[in-house]
NUKELUM-332722 format. One record per residue: residue number from 1; residue in one letter; x negated, y, z negated of N, C-alpha, C, O, CB in turn. Coordinates in pm, whole numbers, plus 50000, padded with zeros to 5 digits. Glycine has a CB too. Layout:
N
<site seq="NUM" type="A" n_px="X" n_py="Y" n_pz="Z" ca_px="X" ca_py="Y" ca_pz="Z" c_px="X" c_py="Y" c_pz="Z" o_px="X" o_py="Y" o_pz="Z" cb_px="X" cb_py="Y" cb_pz="Z"/>
...
This chain:
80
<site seq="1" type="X" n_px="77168" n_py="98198" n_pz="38337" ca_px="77132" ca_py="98141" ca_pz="38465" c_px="77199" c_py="98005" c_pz="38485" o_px="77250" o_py="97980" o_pz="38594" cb_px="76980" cb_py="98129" cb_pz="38476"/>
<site seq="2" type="X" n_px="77202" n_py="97921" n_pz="38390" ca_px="77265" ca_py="97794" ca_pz="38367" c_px="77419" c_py="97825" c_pz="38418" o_px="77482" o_py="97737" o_pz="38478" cb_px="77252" cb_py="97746" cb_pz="38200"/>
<site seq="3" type="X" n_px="77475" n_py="97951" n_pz="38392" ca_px="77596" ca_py="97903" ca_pz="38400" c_px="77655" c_py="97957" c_pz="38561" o_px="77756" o_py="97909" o_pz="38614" cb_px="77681" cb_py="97958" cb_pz="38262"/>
<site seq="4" type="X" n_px="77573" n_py="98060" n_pz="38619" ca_px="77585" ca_py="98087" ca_pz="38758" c_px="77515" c_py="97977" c_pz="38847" o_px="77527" o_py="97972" o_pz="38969" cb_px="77525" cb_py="98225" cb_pz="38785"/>
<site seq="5" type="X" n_px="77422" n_py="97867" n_pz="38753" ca_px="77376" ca_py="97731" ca_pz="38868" c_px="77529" c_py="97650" c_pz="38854" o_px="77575" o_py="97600" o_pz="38956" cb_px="77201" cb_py="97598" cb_pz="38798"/>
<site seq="6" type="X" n_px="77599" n_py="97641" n_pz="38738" ca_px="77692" ca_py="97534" ca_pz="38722" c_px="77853" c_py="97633" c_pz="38805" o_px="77954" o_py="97569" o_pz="38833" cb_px="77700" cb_py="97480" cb_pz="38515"/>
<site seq="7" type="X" n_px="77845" n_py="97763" n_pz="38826" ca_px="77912" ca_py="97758" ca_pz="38927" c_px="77903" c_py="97785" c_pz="39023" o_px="78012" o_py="97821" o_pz="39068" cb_px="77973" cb_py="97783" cb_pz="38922"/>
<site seq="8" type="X" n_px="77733" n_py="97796" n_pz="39169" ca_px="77722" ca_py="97763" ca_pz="39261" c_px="77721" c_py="97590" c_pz="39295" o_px="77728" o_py="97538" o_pz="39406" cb_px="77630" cb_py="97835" cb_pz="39284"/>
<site seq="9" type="X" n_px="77709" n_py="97525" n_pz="39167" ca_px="77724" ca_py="97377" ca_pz="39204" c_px="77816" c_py="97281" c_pz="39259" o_px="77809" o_py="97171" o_pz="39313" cb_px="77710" cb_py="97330" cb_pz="39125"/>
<site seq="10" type="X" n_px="77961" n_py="97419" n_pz="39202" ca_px="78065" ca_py="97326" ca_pz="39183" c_px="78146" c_py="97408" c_pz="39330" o_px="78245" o_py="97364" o_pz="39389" cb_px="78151" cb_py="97326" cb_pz="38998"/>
<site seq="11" type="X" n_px="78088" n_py="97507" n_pz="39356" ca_px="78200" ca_py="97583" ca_pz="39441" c_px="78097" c_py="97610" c_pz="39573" o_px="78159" o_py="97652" o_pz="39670" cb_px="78276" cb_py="97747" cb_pz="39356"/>
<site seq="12" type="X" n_px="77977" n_py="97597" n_pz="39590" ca_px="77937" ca_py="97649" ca_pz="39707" c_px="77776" c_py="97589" c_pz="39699" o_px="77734" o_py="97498" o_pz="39628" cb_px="77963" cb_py="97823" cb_pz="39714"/>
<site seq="13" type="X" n_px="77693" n_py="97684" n_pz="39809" ca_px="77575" ca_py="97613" ca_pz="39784" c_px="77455" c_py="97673" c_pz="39674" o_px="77471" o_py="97786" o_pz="39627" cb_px="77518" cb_py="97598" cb_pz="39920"/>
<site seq="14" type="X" n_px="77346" n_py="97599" n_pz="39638" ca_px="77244" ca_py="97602" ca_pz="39559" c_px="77140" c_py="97631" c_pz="39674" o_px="77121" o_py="97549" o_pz="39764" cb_px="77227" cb_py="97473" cb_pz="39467"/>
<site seq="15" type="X" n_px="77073" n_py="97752" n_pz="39666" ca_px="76946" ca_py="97751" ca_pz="39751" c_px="76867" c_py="97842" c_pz="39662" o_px="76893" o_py="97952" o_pz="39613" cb_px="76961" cb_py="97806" cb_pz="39916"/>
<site seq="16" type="X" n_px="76700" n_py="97720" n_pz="39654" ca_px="76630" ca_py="97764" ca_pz="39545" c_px="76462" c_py="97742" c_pz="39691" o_px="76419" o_py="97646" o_pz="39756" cb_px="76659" cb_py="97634" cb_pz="39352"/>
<site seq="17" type="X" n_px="76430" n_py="97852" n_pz="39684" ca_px="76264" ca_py="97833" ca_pz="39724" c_px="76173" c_py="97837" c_pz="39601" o_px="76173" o_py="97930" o_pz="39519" cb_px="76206" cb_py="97961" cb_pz="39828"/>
<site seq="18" type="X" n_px="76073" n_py="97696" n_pz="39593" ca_px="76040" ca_py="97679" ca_pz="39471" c_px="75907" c_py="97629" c_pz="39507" o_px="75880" o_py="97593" o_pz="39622" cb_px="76132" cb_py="97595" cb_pz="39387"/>
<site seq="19" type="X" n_px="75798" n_py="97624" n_pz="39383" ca_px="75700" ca_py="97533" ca_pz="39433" c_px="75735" c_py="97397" c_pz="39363" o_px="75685" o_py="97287" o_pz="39382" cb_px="75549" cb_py="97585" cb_pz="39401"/>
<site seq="20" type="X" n_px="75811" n_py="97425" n_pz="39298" ca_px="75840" ca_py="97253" ca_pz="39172" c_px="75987" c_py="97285" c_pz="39146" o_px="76039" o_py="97394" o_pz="39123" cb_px="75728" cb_py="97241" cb_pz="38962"/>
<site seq="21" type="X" n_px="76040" n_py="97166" n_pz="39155" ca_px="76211" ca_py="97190" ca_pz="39105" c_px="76221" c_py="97217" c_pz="38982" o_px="76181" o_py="97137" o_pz="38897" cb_px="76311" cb_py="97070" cb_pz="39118"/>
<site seq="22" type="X" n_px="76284" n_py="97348" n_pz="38948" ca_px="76342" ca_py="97352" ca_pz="38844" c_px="76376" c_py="97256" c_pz="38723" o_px="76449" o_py="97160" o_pz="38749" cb_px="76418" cb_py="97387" cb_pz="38884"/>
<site seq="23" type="X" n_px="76335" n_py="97269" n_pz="38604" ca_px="76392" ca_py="97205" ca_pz="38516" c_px="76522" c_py="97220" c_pz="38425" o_px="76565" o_py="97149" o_pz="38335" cb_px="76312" cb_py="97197" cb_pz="38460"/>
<site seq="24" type="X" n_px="76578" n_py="97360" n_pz="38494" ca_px="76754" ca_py="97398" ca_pz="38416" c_px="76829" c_py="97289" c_pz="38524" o_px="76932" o_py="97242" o_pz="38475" cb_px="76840" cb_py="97624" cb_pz="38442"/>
<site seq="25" type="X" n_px="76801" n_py="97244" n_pz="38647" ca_px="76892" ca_py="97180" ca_pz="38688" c_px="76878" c_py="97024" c_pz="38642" o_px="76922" o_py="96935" o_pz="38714" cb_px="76896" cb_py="97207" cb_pz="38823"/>
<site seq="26" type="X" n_px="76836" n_py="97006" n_pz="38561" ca_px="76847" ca_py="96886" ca_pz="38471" c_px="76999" c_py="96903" c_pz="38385" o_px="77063" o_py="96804" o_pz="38350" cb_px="76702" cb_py="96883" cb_pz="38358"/>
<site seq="27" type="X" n_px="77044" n_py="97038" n_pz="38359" ca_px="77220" ca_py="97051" ca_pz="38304" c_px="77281" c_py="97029" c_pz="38383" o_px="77398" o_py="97048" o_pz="38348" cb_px="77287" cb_py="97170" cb_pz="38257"/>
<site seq="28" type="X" n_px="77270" n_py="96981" n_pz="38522" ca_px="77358" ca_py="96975" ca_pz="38612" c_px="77416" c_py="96845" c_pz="38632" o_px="77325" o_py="96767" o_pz="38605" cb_px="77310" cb_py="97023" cb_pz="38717"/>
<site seq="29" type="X" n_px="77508" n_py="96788" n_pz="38661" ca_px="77541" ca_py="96657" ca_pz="38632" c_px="77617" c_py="96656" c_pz="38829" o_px="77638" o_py="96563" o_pz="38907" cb_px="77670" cb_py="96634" cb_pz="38452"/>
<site seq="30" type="X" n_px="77635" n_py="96786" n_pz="38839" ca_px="77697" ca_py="96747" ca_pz="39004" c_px="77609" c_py="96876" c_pz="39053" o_px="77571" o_py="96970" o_pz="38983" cb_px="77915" cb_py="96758" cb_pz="39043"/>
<site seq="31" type="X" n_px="77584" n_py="96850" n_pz="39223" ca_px="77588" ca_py="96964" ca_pz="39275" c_px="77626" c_py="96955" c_pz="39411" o_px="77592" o_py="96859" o_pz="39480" cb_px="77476" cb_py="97026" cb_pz="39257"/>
<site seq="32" type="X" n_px="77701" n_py="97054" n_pz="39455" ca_px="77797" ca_py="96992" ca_pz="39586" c_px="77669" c_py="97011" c_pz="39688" o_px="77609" o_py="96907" o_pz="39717" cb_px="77973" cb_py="97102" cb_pz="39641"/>
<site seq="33" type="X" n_px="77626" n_py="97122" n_pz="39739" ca_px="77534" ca_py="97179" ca_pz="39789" c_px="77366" c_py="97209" c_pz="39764" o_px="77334" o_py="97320" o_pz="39721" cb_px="77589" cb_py="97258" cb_pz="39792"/>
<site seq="34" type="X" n_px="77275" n_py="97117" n_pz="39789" ca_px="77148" ca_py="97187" ca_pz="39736" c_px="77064" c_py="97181" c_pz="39832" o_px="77052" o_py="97088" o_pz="39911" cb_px="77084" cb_py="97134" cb_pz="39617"/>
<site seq="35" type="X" n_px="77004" n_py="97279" n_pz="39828" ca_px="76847" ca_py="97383" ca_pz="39912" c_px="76716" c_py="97376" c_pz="39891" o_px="76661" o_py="97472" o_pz="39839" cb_px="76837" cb_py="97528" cb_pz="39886"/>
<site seq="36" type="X" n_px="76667" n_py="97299" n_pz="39917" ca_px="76509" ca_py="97337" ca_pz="39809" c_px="76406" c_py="97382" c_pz="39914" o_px="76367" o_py="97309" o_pz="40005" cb_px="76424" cb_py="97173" cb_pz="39711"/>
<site seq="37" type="X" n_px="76378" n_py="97467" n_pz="39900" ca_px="76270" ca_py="97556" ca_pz="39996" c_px="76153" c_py="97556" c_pz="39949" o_px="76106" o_py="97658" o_pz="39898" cb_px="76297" cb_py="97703" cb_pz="40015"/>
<site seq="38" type="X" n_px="76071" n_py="97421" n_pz="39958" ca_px="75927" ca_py="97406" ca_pz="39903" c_px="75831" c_py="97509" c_pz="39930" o_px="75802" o_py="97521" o_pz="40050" cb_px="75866" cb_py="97288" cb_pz="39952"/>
<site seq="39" type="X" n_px="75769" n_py="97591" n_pz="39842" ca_px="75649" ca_py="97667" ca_pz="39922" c_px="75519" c_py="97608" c_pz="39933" o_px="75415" o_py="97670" o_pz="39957" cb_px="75618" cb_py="97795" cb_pz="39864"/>
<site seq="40" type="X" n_px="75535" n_py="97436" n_pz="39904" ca_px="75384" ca_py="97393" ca_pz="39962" c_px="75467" c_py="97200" c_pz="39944" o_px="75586" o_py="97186" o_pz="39974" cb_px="75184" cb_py="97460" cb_pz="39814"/>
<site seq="41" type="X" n_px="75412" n_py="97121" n_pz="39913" ca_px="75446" ca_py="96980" ca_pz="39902" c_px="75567" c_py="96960" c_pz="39839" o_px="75596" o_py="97025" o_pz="39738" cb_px="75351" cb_py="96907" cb_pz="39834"/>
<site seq="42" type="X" n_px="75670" n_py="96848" n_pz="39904" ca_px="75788" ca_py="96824" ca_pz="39853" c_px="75762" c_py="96738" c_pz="39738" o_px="75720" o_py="96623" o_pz="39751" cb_px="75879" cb_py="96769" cb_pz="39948"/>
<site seq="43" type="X" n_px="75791" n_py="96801" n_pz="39609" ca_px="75845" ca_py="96660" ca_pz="39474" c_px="75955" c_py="96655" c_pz="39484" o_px="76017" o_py="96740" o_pz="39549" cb_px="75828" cb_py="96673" cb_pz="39302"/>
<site seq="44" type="X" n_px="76003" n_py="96572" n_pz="39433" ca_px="76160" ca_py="96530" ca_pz="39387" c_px="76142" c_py="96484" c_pz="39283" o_px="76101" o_py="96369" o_pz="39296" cb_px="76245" cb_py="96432" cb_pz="39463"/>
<site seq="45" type="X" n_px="76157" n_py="96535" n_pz="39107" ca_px="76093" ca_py="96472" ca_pz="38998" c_px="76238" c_py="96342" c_pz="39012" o_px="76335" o_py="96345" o_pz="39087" cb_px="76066" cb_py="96594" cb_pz="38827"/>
<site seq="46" type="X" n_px="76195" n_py="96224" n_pz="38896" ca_px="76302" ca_py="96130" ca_pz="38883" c_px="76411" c_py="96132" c_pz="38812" o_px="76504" o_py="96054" o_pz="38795" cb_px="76265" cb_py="96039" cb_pz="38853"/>
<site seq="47" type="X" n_px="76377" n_py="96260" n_pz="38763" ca_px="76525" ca_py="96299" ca_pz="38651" c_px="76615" c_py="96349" c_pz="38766" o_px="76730" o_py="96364" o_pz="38726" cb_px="76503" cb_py="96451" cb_pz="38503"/>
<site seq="48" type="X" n_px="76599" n_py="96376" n_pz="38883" ca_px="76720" ca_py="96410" ca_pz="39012" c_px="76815" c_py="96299" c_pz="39016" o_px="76935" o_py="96323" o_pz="38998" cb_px="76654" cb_py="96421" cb_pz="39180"/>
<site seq="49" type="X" n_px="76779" n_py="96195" n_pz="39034" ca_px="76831" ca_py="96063" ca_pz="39016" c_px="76968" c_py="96070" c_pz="38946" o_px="77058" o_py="96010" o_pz="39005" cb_px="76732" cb_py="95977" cb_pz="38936"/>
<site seq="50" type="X" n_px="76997" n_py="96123" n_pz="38847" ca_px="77140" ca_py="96154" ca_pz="38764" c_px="77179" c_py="96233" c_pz="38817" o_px="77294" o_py="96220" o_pz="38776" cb_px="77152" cb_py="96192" cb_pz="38630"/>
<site seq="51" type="X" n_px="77185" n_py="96348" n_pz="38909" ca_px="77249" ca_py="96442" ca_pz="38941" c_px="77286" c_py="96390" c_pz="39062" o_px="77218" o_py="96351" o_pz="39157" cb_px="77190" cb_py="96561" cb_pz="38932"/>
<site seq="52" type="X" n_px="77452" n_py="96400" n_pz="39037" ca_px="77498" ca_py="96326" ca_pz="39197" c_px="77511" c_py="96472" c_pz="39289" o_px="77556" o_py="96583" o_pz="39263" cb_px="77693" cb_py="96219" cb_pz="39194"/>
<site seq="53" type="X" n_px="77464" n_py="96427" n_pz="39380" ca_px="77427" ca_py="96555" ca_pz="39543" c_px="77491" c_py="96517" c_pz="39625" o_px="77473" o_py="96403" o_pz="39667" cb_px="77275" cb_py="96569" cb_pz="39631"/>
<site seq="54" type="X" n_px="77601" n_py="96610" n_pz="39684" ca_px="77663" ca_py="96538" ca_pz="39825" c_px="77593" c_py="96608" c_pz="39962" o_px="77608" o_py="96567" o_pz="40077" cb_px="77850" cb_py="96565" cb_pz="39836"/>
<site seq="55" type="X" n_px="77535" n_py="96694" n_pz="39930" ca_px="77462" ca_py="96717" ca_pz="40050" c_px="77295" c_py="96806" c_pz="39974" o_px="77290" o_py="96899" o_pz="39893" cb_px="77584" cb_py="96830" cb_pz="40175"/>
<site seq="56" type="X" n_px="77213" n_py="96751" n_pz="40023" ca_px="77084" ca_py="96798" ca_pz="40010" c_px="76979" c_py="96847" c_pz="40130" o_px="76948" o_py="96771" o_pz="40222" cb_px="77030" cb_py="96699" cb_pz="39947"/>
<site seq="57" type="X" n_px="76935" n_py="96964" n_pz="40121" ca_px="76856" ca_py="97032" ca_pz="40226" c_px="76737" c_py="96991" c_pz="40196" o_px="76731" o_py="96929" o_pz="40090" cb_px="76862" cb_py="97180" cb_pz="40235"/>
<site seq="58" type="X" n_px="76593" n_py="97012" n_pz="40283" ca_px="76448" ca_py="97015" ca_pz="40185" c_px="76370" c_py="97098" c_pz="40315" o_px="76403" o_py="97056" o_pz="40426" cb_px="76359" cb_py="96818" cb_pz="40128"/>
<site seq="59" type="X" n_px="76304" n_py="97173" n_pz="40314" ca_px="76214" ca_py="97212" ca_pz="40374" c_px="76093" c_py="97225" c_pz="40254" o_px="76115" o_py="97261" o_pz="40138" cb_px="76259" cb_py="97332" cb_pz="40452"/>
<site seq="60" type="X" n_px="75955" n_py="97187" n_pz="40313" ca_px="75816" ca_py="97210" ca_pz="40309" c_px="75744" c_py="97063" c_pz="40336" o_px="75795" o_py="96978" o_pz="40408" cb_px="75776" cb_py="97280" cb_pz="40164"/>
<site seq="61" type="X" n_px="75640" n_py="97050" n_pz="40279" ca_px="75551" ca_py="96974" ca_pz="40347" c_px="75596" c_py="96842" c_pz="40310" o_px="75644" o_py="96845" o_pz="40197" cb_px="75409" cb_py="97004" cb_pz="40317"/>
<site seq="62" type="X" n_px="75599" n_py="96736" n_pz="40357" ca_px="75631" ca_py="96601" ca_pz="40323" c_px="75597" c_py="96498" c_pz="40427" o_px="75624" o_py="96509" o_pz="40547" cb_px="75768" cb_py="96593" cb_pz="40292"/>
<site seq="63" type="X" n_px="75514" n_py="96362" n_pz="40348" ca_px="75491" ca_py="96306" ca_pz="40433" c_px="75563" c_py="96179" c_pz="40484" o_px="75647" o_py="96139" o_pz="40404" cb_px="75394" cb_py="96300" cb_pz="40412"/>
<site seq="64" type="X" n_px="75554" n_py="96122" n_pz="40573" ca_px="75656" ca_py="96010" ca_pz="40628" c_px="75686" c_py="95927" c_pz="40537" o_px="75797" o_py="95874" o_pz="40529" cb_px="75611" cb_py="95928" cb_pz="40737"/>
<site seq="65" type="X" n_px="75569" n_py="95901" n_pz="40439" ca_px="75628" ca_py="95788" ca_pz="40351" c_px="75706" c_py="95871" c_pz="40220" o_px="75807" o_py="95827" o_pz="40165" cb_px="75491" cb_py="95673" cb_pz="40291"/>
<site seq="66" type="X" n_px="75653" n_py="95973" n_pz="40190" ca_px="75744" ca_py="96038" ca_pz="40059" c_px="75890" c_py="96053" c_pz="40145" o_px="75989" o_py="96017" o_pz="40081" cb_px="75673" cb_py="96224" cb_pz="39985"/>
<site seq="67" type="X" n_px="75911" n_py="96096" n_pz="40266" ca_px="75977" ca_py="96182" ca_pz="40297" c_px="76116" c_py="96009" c_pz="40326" o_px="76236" o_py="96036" o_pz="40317" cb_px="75893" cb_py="96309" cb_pz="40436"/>
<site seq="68" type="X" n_px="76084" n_py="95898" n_pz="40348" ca_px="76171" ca_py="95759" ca_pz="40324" c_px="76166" c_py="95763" c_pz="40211" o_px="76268" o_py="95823" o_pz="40178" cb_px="76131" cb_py="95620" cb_pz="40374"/>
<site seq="69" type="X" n_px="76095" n_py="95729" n_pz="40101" ca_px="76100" ca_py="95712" ca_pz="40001" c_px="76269" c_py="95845" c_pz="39885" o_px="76340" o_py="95814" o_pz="39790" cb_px="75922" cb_py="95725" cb_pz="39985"/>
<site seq="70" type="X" n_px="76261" n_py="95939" n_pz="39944" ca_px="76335" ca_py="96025" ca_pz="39933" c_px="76476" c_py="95994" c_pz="39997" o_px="76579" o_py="96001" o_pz="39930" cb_px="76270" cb_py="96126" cb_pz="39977"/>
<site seq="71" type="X" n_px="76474" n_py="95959" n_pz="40129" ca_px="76578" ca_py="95902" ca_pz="40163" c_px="76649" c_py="95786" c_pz="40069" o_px="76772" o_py="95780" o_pz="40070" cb_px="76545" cb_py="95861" cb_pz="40279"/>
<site seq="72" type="X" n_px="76606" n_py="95733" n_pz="40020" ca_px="76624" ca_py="95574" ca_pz="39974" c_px="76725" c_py="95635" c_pz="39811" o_px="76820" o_py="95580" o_pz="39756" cb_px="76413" cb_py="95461" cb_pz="39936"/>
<site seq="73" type="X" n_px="76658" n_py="95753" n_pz="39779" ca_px="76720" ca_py="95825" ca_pz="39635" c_px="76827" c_py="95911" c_pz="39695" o_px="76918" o_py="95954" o_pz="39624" cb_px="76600" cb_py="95930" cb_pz="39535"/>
<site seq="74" type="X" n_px="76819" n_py="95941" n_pz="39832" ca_px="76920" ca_py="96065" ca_pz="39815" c_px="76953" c_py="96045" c_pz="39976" o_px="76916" o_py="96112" o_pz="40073" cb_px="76846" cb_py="96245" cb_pz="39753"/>
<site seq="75" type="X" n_px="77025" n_py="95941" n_pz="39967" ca_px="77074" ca_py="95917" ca_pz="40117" c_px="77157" c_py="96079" c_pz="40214" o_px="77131" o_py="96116" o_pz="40329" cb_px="77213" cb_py="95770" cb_pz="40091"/>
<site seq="76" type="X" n_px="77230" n_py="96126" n_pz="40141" ca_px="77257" ca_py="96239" ca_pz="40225" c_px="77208" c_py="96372" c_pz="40214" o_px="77271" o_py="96477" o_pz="40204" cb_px="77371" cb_py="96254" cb_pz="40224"/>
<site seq="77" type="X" n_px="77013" n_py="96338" n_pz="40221" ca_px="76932" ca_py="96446" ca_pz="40228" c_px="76879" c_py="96481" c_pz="40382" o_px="76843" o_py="96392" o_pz="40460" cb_px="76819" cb_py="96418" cb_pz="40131"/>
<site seq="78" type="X" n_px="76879" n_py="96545" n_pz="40397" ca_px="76837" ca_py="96634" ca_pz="40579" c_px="76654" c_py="96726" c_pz="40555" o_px="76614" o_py="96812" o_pz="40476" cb_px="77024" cb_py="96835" cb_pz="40623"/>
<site seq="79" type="X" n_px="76606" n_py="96669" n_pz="40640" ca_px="76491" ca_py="96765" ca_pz="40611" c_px="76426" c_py="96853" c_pz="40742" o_px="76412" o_py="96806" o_pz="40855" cb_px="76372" cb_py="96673" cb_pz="40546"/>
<site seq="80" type="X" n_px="76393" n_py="96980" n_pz="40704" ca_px="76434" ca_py="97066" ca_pz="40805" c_px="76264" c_py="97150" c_pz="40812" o_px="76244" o_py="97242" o_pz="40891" cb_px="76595" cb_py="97171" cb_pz="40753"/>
C-alpha cells in the first residue's frame, strides 16, 4: 500500500475518505495532491507538518477556528 501511496504522491492525486488520517502517510515526505474526505470531524494530526503538500482538499466537519488554525499549517488547503 505504501508503495502505490508513494506513487499517487508523486504523479497524481491522493484521495482518502477517512475518519482519522492515516498513519502510513507518515512515509510520505511529499505529496503533490491530497483529499481527505472526513466522515465526521476534521483532525490534521501534527506529524502532517513534515509532509510538504502542494495542494490539499478537506471535506467534513470543521470549525472556524480549527478550520484557520489549519490554514496557518497548510496554506494551500481548500475546504469544500
Amino acid at each position: 500500500m505504501l508503495k502505490k501511496l508513494k506513487e499517487e504522491s508523486e504523479h497524481g492525486d491522493i484521495h482518502l475518505k477517512v475518519e482519522k488520517v492515516p498513519e502510513i502517510l507518515k512515509d510520505l515526505s511529499y505529496i503533490h495532491s491530497l483529499w481527505l474526505d472526513f466522515t465526521d470531524k476534521v483532525y490534521l494530526p501534527e506529524w502532517m507538518d513534515d509532509i510538504k503538500i502542494d495542494n490539499l482538499t478537506i471535506t467534513g466537519l470543521v470549525t472556524r477556528k480549527d478550520k484557520a488554525d489549519i490554514m496557518k499549517r497548510f496554506p494551500k488547503c481548500y475546504f469544500i
